[in-house]
C-alpha positions in Angstrom: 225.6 65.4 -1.1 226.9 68.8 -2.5 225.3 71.5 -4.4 226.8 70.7 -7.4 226.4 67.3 -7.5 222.0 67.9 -6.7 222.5 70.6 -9.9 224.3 68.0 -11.8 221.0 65.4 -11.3 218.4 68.1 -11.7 219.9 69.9 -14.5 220.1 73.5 -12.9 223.2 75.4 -14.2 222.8 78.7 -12.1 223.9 78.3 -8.5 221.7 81.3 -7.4 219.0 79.7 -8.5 219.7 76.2 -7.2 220.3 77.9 -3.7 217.5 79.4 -3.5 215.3 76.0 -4.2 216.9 74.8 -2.0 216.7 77.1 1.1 212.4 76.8 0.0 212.5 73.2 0.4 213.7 72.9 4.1 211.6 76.1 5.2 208.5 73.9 3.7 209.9 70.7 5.5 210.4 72.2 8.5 206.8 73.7 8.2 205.4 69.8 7.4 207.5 68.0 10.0 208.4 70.0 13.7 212.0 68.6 13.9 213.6 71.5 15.3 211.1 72.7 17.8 212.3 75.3 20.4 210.2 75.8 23.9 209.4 79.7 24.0 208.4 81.2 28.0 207.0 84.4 27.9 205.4 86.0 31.0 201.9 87.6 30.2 201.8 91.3 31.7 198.7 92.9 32.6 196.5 94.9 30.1 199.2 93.7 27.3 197.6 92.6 24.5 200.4 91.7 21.7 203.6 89.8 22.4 206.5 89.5 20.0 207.8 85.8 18.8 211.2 85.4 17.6 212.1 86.3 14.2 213.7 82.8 13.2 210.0 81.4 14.1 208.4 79.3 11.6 205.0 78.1 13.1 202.9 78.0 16.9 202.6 74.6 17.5 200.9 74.9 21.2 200.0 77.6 23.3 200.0 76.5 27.1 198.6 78.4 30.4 199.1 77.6 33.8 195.7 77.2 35.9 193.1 77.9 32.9 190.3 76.0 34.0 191.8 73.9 37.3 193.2 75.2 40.8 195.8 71.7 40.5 198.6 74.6 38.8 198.5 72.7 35.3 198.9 73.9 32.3 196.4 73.7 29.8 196.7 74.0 26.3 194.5 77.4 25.0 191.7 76.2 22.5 192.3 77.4 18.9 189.4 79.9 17.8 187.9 78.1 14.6 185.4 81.2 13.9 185.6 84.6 14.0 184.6 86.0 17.8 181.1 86.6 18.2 182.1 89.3 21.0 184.1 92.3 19.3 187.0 94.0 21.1 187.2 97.0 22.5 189.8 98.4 20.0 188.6 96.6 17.0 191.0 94.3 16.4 
């Protein structure tokens, strides 16, 4: 289907407009459904704190380490923090 024919049905006459619904609907689909899910490796360093994620990236679905908690060289997904830490950080983050 083309744009013109989705303003016809919907009644939209500016194509800026129509556009730009329409770029918010598949960033809010792709939110609700991981269709186009990319693998991400990054290496942890030591005493680095903060990594970057890719600019294009829309949501963390799973964060993975290898050996947390077993000696078998698994990886094991990180549990998600539900509350705030009870221990504070050093820098106060």
């Amino acid at each position: 289907m083309k744009l013109k024919e989705i303003m016809e049905r919907v009644g939209i006459t500016e194509t800026g407009r129509a556009i730009a619904y329409l770029k918010d609907g598949i960033e809010e689909l792709n939110v609700l459904f991981e269709t186009h899910t990319n693998i991400e490796r990054i290496d942890i360093t030591k005493d680095k704190r903060f990594y970057n994620f890719p600019k294009d990236m829309v949501k963390v679905l799973d964060i993975r380490i290898k050996n947390h908690f077993n000696d078998k060289n698994e990886y094991r997904t990180i549990p998600r923090l539900m509350n705030k830490p009870v221990i504070k950080d050093e820098d106060g983050i």
